[in-house]
C-alpha positions in Angstrom: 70.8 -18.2 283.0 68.5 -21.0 283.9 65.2 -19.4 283.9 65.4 -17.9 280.2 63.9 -20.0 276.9 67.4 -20.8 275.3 68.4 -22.9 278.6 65.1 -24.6 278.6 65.3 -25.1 275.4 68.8 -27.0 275.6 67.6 -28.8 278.5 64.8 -30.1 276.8 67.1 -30.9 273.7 70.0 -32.5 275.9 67.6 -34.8 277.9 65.8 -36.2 274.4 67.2 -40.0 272.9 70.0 -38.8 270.9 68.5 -39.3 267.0 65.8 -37.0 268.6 68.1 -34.1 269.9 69.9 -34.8 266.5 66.6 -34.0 265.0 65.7 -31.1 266.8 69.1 -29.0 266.8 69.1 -29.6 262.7 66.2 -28.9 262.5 66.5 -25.4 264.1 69.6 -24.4 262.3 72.5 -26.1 263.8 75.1 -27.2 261.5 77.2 -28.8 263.7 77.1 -30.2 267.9 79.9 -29.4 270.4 79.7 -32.2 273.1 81.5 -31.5 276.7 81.8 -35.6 277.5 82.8 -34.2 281.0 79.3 -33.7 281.6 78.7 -38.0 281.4 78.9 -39.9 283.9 80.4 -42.6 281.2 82.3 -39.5 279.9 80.2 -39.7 277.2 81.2 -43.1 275.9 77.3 -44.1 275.1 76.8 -41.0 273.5 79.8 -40.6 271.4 78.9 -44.2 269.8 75.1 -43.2 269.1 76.3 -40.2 267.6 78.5 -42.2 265.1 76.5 -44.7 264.5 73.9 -41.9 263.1 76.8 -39.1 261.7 78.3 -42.3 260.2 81.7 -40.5 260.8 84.1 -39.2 263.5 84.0 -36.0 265.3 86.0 -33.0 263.6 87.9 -32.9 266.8 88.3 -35.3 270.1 90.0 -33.6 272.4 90.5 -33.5 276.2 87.2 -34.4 276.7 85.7 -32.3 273.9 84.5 -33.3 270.0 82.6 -31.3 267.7 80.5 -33.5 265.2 79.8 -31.8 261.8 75.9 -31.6 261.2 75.5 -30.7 257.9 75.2 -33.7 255.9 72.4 -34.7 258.4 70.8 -31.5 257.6 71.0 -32.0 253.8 69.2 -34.8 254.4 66.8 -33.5 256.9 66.0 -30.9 254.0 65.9 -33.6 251.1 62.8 -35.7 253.3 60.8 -32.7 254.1 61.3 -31.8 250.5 59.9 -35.0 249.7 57.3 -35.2 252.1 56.0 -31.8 251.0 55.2 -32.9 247.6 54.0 -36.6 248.5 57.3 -39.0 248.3 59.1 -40.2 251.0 
């Protein structure tokens, strides 16, 4: 539904540079990013290459125009800055 907050919301997230989406999905709970690369004009060739370069790893799955990158390591490491930050280290 296009009007309610969750499609705003990942609107908002999809248009952002991709280490900011990254950012943003982790750090509202997201463990992990299922990418449609039908949806690219470039079939989501840019995208798919910043998203490696930042996941430092392949997708879980490539398939048919579908991947699904495992978040969770980004996450870890979300949690160890903000950790850090909060009590003066970075």
């Amino acid at each position: 539904m296009k009007k309610r907050p969750t499609s705003r919301w990942q609107r908002k997230v999809s248009a952002l540079p991709v280490a900011e989406m990254l950012e943003e999905i982790v750090t509202n709970g997201f463990t992990g990013l299922y990418l449609d690369k039908f949806a690219y004009a470039d079939d989501g060739r840019s995208i798919m290459e910043s998203l490696a370069k930042i996941v430092k790893r392949p997708p879980i799955f490539d398939f048919h125009g579908r991947s699904f990158w495992d978040l969770r390591e980004i996450q870890t490491n979300s949690n160890d800055k903000e950790h850090a930050s909060s009590k003066g280290v970075l």
